[in-house]
Chimera marker file (.cmm) of the C-alpha trace (Angstrom):
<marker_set name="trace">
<marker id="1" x="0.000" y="0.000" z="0.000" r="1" g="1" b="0" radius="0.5"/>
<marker id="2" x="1.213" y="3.750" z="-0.832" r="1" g="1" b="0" radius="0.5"/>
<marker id="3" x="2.244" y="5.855" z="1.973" r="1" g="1" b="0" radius="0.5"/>
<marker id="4" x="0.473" y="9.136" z="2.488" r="1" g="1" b="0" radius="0.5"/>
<marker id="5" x="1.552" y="12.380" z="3.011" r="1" g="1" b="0" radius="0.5"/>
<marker id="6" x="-0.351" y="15.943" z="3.488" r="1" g="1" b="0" radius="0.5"/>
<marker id="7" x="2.179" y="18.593" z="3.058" r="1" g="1" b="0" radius="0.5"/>
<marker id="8" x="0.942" y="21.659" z="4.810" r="1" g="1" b="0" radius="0.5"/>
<marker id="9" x="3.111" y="25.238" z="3.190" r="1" g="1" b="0" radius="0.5"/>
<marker id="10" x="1.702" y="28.555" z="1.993" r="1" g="1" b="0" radius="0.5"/>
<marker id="11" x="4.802" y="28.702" z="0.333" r="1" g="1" b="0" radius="0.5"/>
<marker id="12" x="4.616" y="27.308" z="-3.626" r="1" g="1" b="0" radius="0.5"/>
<marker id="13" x="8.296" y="26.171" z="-4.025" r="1" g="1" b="0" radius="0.5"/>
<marker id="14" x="8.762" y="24.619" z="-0.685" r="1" g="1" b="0" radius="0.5"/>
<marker id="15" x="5.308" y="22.300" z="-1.642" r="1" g="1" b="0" radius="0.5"/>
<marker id="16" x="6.905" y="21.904" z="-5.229" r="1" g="1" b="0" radius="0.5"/>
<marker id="17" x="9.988" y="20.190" z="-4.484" r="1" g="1" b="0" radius="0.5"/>
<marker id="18" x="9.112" y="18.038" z="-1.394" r="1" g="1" b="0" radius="0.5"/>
<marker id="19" x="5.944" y="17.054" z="-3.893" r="1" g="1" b="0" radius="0.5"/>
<marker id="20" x="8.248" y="15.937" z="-6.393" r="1" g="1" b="0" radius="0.5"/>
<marker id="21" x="10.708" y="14.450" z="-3.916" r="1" g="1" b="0" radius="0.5"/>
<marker id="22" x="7.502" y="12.110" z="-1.869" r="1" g="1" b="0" radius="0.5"/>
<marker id="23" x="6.334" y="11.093" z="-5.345" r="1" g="1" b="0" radius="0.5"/>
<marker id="24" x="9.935" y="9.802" z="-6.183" r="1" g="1" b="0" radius="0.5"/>
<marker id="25" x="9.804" y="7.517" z="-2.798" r="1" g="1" b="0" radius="0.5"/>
<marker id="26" x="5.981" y="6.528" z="-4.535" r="1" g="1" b="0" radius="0.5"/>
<marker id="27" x="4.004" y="8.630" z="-2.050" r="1" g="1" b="0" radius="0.5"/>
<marker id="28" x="-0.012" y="9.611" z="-2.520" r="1" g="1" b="0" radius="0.5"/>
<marker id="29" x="0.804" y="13.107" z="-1.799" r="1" g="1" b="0" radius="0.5"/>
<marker id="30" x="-1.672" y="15.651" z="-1.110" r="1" g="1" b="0" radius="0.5"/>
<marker id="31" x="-1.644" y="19.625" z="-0.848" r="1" g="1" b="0" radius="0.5"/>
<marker id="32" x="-3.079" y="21.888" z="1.540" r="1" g="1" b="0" radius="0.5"/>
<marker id="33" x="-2.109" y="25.791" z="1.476" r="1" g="1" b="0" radius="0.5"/>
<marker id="34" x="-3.367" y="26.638" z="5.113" r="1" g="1" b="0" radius="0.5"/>
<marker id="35" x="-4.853" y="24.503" z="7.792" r="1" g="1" b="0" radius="0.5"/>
<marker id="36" x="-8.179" y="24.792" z="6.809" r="1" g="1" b="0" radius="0.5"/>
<marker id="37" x="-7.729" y="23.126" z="3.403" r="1" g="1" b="0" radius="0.5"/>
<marker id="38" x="-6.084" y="21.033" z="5.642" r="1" g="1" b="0" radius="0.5"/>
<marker id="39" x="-8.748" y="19.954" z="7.831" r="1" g="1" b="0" radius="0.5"/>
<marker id="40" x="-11.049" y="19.553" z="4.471" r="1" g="1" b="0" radius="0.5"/>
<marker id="41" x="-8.501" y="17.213" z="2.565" r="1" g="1" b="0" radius="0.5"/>
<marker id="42" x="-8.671" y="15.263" z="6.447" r="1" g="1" b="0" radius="0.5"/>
<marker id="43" x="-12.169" y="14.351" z="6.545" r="1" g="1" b="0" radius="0.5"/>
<marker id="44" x="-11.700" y="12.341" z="3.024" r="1" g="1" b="0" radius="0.5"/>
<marker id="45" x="-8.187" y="10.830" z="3.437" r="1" g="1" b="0" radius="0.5"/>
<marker id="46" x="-6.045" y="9.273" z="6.665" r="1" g="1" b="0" radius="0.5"/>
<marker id="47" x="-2.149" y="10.039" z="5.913" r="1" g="1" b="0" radius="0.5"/>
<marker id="48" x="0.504" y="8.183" z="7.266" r="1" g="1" b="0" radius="0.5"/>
<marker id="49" x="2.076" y="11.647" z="8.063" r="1" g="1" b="0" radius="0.5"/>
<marker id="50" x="1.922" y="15.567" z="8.194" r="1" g="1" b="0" radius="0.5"/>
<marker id="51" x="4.257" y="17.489" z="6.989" r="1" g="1" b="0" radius="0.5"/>
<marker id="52" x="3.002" y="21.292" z="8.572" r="1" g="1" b="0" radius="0.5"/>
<marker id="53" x="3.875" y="24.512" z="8.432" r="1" g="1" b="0" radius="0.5"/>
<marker id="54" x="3.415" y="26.696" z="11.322" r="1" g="1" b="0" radius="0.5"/>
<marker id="55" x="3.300" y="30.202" z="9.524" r="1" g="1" b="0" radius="0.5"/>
<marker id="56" x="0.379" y="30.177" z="7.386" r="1" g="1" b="0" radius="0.5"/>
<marker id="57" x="-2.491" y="32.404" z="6.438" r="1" g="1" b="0" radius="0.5"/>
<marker id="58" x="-6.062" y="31.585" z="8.103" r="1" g="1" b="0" radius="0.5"/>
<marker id="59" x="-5.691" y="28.500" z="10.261" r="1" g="1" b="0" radius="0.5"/>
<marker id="60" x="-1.857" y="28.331" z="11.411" r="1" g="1" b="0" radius="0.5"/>
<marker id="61" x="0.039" y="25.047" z="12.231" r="1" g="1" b="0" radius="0.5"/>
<marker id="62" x="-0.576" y="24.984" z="15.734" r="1" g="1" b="0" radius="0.5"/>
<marker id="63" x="-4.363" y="25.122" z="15.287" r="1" g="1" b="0" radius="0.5"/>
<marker id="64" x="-3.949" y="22.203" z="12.933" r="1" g="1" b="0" radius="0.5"/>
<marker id="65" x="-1.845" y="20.385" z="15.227" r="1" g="1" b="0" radius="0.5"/>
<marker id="66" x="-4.448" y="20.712" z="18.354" r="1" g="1" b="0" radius="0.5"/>
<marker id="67" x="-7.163" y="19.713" z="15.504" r="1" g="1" b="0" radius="0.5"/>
<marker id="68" x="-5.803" y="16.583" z="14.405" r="1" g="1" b="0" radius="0.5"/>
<marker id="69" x="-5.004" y="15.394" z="18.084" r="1" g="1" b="0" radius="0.5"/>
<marker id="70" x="-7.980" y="15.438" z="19.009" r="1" g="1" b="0" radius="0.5"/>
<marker id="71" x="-9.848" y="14.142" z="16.351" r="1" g="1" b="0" radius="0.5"/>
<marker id="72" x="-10.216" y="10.291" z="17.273" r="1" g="1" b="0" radius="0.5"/>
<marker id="73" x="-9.899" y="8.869" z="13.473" r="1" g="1" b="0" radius="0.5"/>
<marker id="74" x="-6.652" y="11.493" z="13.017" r="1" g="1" b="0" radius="0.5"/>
<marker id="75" x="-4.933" y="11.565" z="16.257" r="1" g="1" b="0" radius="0.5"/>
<marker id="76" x="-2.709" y="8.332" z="15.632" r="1" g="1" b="0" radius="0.5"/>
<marker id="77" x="-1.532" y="10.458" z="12.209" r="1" g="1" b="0" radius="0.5"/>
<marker id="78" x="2.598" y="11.420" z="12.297" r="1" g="1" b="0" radius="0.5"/>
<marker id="79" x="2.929" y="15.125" z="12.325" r="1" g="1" b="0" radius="0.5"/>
<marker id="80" x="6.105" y="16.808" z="11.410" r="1" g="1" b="0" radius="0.5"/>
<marker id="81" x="6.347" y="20.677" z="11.845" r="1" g="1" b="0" radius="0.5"/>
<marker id="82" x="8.708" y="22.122" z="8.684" r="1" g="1" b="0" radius="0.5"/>
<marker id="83" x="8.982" y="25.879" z="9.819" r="1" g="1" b="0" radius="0.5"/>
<marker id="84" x="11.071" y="28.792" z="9.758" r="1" g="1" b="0" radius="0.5"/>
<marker id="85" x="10.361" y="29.650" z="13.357" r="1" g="1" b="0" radius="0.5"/>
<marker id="86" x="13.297" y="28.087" z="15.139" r="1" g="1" b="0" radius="0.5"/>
<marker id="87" x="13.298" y="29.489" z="18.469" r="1" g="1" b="0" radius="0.5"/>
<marker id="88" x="13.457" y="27.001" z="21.491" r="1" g="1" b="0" radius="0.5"/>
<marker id="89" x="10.511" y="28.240" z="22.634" r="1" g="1" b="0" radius="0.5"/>
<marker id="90" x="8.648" y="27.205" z="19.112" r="1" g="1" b="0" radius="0.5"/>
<marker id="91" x="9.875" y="23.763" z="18.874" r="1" g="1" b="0" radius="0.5"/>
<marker id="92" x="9.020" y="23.128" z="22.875" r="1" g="1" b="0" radius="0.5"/>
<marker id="93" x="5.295" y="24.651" z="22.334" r="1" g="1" b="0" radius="0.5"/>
<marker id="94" x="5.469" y="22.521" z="18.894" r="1" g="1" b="0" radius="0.5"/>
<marker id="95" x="6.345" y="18.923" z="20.473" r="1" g="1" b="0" radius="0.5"/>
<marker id="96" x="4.174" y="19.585" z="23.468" r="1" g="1" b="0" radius="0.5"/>
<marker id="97" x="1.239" y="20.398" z="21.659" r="1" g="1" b="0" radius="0.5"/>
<marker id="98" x="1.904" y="16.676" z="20.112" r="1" g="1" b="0" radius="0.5"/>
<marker id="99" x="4.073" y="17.496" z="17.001" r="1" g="1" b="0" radius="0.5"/>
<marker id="100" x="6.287" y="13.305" z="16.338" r="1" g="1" b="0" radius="0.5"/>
<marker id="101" x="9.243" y="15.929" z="14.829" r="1" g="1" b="0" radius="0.5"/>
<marker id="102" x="10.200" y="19.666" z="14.357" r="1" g="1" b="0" radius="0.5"/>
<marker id="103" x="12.607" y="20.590" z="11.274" r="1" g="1" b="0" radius="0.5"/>
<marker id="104" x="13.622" y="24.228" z="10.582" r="1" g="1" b="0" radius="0.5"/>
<marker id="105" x="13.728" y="25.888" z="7.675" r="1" g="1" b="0" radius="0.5"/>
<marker id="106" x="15.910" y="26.379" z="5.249" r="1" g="1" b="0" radius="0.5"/>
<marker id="107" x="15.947" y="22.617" z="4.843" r="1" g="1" b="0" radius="0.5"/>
<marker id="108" x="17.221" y="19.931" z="2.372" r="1" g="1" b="0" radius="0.5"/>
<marker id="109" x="14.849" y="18.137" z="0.482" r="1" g="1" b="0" radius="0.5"/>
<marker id="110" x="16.869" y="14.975" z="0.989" r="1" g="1" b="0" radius="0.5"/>
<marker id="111" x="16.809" y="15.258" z="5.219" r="1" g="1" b="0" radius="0.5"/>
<marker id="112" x="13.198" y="15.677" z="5.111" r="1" g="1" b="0" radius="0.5"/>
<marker id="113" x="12.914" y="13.252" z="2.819" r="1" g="1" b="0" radius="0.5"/>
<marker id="114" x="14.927" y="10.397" z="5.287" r="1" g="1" b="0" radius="0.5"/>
<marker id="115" x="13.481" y="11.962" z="8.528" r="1" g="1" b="0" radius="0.5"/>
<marker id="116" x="9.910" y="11.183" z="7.236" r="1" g="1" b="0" radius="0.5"/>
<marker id="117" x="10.797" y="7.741" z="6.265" r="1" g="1" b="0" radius="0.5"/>
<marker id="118" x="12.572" y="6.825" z="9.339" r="1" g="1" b="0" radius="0.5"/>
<marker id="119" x="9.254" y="8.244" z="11.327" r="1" g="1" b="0" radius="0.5"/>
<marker id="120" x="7.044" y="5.884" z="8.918" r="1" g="1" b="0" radius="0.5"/>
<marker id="121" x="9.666" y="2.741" z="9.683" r="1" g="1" b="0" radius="0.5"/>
<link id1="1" id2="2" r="1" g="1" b="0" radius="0.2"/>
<link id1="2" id2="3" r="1" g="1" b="0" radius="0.2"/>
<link id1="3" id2="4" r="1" g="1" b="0" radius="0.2"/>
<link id1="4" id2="5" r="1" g="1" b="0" radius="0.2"/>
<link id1="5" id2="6" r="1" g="1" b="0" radius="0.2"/>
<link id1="6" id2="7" r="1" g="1" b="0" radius="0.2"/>
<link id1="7" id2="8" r="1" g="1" b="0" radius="0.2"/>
<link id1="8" id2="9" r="1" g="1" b="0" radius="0.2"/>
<link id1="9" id2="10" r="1" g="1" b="0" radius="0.2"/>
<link id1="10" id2="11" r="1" g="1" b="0" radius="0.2"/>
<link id1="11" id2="12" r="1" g="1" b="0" radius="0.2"/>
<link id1="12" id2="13" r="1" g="1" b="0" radius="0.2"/>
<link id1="13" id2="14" r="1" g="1" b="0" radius="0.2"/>
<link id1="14" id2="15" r="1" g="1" b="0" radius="0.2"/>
<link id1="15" id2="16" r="1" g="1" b="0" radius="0.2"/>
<link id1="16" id2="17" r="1" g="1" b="0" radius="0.2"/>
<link id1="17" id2="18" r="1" g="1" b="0" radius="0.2"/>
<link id1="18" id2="19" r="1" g="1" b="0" radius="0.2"/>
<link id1="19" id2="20" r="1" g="1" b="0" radius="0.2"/>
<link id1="20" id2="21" r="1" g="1" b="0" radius="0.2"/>
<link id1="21" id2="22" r="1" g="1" b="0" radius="0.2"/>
<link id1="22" id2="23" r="1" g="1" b="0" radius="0.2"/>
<link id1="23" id2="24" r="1" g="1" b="0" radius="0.2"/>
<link id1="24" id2="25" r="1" g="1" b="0" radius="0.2"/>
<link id1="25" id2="26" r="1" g="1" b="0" radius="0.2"/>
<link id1="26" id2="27" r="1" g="1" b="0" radius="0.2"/>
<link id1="27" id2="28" r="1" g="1" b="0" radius="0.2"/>
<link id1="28" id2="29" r="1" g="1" b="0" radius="0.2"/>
<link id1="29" id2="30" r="1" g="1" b="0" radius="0.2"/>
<link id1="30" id2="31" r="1" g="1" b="0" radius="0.2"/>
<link id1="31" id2="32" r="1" g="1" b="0" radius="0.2"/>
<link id1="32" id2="33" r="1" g="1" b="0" radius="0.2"/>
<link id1="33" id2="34" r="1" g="1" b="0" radius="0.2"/>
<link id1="34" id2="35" r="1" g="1" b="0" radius="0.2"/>
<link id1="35" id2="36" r="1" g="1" b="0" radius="0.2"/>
<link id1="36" id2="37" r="1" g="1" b="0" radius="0.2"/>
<link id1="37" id2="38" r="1" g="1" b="0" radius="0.2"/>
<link id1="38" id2="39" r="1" g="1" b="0" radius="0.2"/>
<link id1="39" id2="40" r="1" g="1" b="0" radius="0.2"/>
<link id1="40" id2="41" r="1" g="1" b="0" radius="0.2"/>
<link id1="41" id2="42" r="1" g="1" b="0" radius="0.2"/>
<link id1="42" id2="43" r="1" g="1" b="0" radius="0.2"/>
<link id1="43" id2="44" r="1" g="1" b="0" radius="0.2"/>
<link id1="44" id2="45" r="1" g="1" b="0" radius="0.2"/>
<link id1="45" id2="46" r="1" g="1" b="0" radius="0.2"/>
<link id1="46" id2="47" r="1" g="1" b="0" radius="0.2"/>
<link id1="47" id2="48" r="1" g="1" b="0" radius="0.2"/>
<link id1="48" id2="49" r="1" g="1" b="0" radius="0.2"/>
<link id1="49" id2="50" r="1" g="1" b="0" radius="0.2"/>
<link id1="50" id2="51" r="1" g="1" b="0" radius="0.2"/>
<link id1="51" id2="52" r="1" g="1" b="0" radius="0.2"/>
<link id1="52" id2="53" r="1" g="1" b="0" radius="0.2"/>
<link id1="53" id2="54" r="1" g="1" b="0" radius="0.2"/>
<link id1="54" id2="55" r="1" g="1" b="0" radius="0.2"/>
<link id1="55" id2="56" r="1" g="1" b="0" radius="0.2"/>
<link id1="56" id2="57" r="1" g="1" b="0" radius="0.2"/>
<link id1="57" id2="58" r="1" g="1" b="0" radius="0.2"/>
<link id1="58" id2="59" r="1" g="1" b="0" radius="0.2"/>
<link id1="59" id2="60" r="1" g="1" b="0" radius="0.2"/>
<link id1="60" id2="61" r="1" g="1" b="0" radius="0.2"/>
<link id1="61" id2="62" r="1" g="1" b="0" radius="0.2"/>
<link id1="62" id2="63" r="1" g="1" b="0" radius="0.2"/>
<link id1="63" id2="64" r="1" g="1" b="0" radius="0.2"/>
<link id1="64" id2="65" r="1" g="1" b="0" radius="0.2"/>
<link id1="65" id2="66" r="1" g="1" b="0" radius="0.2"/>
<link id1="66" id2="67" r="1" g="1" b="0" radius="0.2"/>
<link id1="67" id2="68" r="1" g="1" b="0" radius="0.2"/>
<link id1="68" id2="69" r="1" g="1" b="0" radius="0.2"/>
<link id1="69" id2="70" r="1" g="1" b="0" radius="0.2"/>
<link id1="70" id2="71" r="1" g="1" b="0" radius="0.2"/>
<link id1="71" id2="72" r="1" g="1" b="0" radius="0.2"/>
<link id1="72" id2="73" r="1" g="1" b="0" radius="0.2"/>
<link id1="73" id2="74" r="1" g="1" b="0" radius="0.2"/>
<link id1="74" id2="75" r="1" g="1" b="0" radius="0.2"/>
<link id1="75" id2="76" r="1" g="1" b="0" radius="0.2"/>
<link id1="76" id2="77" r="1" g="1" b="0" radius="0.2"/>
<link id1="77" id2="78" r="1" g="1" b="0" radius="0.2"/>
<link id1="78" id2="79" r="1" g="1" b="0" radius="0.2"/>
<link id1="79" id2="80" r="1" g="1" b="0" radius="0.2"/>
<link id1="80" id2="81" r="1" g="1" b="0" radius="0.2"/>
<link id1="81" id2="82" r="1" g="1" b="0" radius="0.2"/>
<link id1="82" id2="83" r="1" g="1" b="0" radius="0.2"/>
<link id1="83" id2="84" r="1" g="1" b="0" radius="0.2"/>
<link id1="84" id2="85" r="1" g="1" b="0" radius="0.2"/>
<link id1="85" id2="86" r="1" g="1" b="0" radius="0.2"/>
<link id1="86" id2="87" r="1" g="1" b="0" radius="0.2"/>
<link id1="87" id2="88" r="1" g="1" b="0" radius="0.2"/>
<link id1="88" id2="89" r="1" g="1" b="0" radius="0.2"/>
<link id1="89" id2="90" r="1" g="1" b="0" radius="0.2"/>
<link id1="90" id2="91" r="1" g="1" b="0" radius="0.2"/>
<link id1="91" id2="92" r="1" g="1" b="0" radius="0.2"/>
<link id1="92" id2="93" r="1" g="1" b="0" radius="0.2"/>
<link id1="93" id2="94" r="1" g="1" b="0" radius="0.2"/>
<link id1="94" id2="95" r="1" g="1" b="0" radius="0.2"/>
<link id1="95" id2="96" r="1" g="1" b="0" radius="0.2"/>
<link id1="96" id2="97" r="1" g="1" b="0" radius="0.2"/>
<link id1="97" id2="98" r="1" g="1" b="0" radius="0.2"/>
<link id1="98" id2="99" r="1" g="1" b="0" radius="0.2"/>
<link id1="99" id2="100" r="1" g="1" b="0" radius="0.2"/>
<link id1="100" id2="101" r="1" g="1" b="0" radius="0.2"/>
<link id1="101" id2="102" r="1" g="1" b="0" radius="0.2"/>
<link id1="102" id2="103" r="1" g="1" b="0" radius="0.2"/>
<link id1="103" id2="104" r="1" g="1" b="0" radius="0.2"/>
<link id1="104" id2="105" r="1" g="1" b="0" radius="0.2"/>
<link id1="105" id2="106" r="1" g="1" b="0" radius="0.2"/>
<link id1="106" id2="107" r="1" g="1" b="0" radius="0.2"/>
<link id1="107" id2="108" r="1" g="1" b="0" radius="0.2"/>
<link id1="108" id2="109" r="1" g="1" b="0" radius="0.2"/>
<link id1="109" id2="110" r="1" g="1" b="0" radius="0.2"/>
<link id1="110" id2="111" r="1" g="1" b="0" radius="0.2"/>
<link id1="111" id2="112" r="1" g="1" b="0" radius="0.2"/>
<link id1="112" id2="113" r="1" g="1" b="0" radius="0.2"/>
<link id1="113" id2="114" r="1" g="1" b="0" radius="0.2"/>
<link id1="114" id2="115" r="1" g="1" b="0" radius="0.2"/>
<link id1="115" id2="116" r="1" g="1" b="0" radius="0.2"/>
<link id1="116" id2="117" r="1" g="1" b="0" radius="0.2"/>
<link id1="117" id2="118" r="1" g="1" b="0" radius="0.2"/>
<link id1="118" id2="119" r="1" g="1" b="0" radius="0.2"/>
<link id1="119" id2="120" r="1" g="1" b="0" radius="0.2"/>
<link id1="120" id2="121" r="1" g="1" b="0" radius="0.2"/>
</marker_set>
């Protein structure tokens, strides 16, 4: 069965490349700009894992976060924050409110790429 992945990013390049980069390790990868496509793409499909932004326009990543936790059929779901805030403070508030991982930006492709896998394993 094909892993899943919902990449969460307001930002068109970052979703571009890590897009191209799950597909290559034969992902189903879906897109969400903001958490509130978010939450619509998660009433339809169960990823394996989120890949979430934290900076985003309407609904931010934390609000995501506290939404898939505690729905029941979503809180089991790997969630992996991919932001540019990189302050202590943001990756403590991150993995408390139930974030699995917490990568900064500027990333590579490949790390994400072998973090997310190693998550899934």
């Amino acid at each position: 069965m094909k892993k899943k992945i919902l990449i969460v990013d307001d930002e068109p390049n970052i979703v571009m490349s890590l897009e191209y980069a799950f597909k290559k390790q034969d992902f189903e990868v879906y897109i969400a700009r903001d958490g509130s496509e978010a939450s619509e793409i998660l009433k339809h499909q169960t990823p394996n894992v989120v890949l979430l932004d934290i900076m985003m326009p309407n609904v931010d990543g934390y609000q995501t976060l506290k939404h898939i936790k505690k729905t029941e059929s979503l809180k089991d779901i790997k969630v992996v924050f991919l932001t540019a805030k990189n302050k202590a403070s943001d990756v403590e508030k991150g993995l408390k409110l139930g974030a699995d991982k917490y990568l900064t930006k500027p990333f590579s492709v490949k790390k994400i790429v072998s973090e997310i896998l190693e998550l899934l394993t």
